[in-house]
N, C-alpha and C positions, 0 to 999 in steps of 0.2 A: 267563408269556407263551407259553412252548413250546406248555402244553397248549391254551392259546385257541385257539393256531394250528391245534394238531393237529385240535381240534373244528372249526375252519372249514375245516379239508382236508377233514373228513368229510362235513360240510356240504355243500362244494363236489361231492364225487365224488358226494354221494347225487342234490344236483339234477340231474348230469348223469345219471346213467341211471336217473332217472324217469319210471315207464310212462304210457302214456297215462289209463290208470283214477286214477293215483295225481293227474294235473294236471287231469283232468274235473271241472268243475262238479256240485256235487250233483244239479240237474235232468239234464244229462249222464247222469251217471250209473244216474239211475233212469229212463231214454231205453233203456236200452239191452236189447235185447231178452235172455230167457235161451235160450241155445245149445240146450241139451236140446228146448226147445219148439219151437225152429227145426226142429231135425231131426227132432222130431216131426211137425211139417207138413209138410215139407217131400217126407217119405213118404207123408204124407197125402194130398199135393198128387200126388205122380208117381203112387200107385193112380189116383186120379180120370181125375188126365190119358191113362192107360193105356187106360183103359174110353172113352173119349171119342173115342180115336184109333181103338178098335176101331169102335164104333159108329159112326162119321163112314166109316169105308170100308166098312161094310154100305150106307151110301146114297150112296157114291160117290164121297166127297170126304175130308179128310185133317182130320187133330185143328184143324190150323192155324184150318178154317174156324168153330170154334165159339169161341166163350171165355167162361169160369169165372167166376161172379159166385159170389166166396163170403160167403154168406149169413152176416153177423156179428149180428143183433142179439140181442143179451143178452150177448155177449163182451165182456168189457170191455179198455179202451185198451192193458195193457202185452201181453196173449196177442194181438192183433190186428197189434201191430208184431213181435211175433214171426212172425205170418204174411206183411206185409209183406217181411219177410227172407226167408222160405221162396217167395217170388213170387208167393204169393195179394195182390196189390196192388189187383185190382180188386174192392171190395165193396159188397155189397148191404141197405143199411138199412129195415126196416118204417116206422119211423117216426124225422121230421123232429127234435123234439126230443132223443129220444137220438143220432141222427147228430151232430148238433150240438155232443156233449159229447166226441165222440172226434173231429172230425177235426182240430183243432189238435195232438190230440196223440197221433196217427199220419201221421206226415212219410212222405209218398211213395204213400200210398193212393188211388186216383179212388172215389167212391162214385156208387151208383146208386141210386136208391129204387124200392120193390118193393114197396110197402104202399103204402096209400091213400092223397090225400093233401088234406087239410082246408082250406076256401079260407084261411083266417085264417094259414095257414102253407106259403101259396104262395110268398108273397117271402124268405124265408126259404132255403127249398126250392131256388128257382132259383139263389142266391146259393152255395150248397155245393154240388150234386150236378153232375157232369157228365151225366146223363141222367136224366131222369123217365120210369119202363118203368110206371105207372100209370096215365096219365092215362085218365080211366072217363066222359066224359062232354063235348060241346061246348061246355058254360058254363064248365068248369075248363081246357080247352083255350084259350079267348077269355083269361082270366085271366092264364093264363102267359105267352101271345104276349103284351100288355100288359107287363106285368112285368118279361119279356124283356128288352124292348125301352128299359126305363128302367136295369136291372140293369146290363147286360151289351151295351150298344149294338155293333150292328155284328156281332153273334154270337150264329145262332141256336140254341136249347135246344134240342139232342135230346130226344126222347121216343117210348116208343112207346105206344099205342092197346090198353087192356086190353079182353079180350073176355070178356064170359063165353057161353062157347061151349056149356055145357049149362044154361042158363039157370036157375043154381043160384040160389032166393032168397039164398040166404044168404052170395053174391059179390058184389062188386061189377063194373062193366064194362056195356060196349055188349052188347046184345043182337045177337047176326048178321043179323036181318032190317032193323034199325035203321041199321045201318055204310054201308050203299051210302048209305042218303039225306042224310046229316048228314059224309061223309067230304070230296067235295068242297071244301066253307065250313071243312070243320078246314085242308086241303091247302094253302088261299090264306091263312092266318094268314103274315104276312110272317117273323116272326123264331122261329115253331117248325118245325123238323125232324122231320118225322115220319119214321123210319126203320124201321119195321114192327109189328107186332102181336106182344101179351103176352096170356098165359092162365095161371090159376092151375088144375096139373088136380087130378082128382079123388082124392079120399082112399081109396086102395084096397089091399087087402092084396096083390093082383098088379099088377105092372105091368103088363102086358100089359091091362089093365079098363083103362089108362089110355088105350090107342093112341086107341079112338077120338075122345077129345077133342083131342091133337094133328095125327090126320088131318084133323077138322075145320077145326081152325087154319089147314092149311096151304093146305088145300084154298080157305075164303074169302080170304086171301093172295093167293093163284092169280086169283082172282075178279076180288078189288077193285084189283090190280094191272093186269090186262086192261082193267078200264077206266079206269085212271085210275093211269099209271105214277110220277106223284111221290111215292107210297106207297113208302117204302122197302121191301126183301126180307127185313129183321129177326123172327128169330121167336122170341121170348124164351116158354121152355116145358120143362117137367122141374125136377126136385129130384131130393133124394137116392136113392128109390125107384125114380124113374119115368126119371130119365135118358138111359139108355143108348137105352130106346125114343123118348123123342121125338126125340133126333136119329136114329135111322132115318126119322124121319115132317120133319124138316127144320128143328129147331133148332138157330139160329145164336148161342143165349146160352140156357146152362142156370143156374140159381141153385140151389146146393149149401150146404147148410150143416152138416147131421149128420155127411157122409161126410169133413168134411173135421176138423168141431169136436167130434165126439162129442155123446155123449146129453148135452142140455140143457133146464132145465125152461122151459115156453112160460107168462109168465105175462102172460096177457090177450092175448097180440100176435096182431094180426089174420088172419093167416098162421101155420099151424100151422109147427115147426120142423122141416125135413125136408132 
């Protein structure tokens, strides 16, 4: 009888200082980001932010005014809640169906779509993202305000207005001579938020080959804002090369993905990984 007991003292003592890993759930437990990876983003995360605050006071304003979309797609769900913990919380997915597969399980991430986006996987689309930085056309704009509107009542989608600003075949987006005429009819959709213009720039081995596609951004901003102020001031533009110049030239959300995730291989995704 003694020894039963003595085993149930043990018992007793071992329940009470039982660590939190030891009483977590198996899913729990494989929830939980690894540390090493934390602080590796986490350093990833303050370079970035470093060069952001530099840049943001070459054009006059403070890191605060920009923010980090970092670009996860091909990351998969446990290195992505590691970035989560490191404060990369806000990210940016290519495409709808792989978003889909990670946001249930990265708790505490807002995601943004950055890639094109298929009418078939509009509803979809507006049901998980906090903002569509895509939308390339006034038929897919008509779509979402709909959609919206049955989604999400009473709250409307952000989104901003991709341009292709050097009217590269091989982008998608508004053409700049096209945007004044067709911007209006997007502006009075009831339940989308246009909050400003997005450009994918050019693939160049200097930065600096980039500026002038962000001057131009900024510049039709400038434009289409003068006449028609319900356009938001949002200027979604830069990656990981091209960064530091477009917010000289006036972006207010850059999307980073290399500089933060390392060299990754781009397979098929419509958007090179940068």
């Amino acid at each position: 009888m003694l020894g039963v007991a003595l085993a149930g003292g043990r018992l007793r003592r071992r329940d009470r200082f039982m660590s939190a890993a030891d009483t977590a759930t198996p899913n729990e437990q494989d929830m939980s980001p690894d540390p090493d990876e934390v602080a590796s983003l986490a350093a990833a995360r303050a370079r970035v932010l470093e060069r952001i605050e530099e840049a943001a006071r070459r054009s006059g304003r403070t890191g605060s005014d920009v923010r980090l979309v970092a670009v996860s797609k091909t990351i998969p769900a446990d290195r992505l809640r590691a970035a989560v913990a490191a404060g990369l919380d806000l990210l940016g997915e290519n495409r709808v169906q792989e978003a889909l597969g990670k946001v249930d399980e990265v708790p505490g991430a807002r995601w943004h779509l950055i890639g094109p986006l298929q009418a078939n996987k509009a509803r979809r689309a507006v049901a998980a993202f906090a903002m569509i930085e895509a939308v390339d056309s006034a038929g897919l704009a008509a779509r979402l305000d709909r959609i919206a509107a049955e989604v999400r009542p009473g709250r409307r989608l952000p989104a901003l207005l991709q341009v292709n600003v050097d009217v590269d075949p091989a982008k998608a987006g508004f053409r700049p001579d096209e945007l004044p005429g067709v911007l209006p009819g997007i502006l009075d959709l009831p339940n989308l938020d246009v909050r400003g213009l997005m450009t994918v720039g050019r693939l160049v081995a200097d930065a600096e080959a980039a500026r002038p596609t962000f001057v131009a951004l900024r510049r039709l901003s400038e434009q289409l804002r003068g006449a028609d102020p319900r356009l938001g001031a949002d200027l979604s533009m830069g990656m990981s090369d091209d960064y530091p110049v477009a917010i000289d030239e006036g972006a207010t959300l850059v999307r980073v993905g290399r500089a933060l995730f390392g060299e990754r291989p781009d397979h098929g995704h419509d958007h090179p990984v940068r």
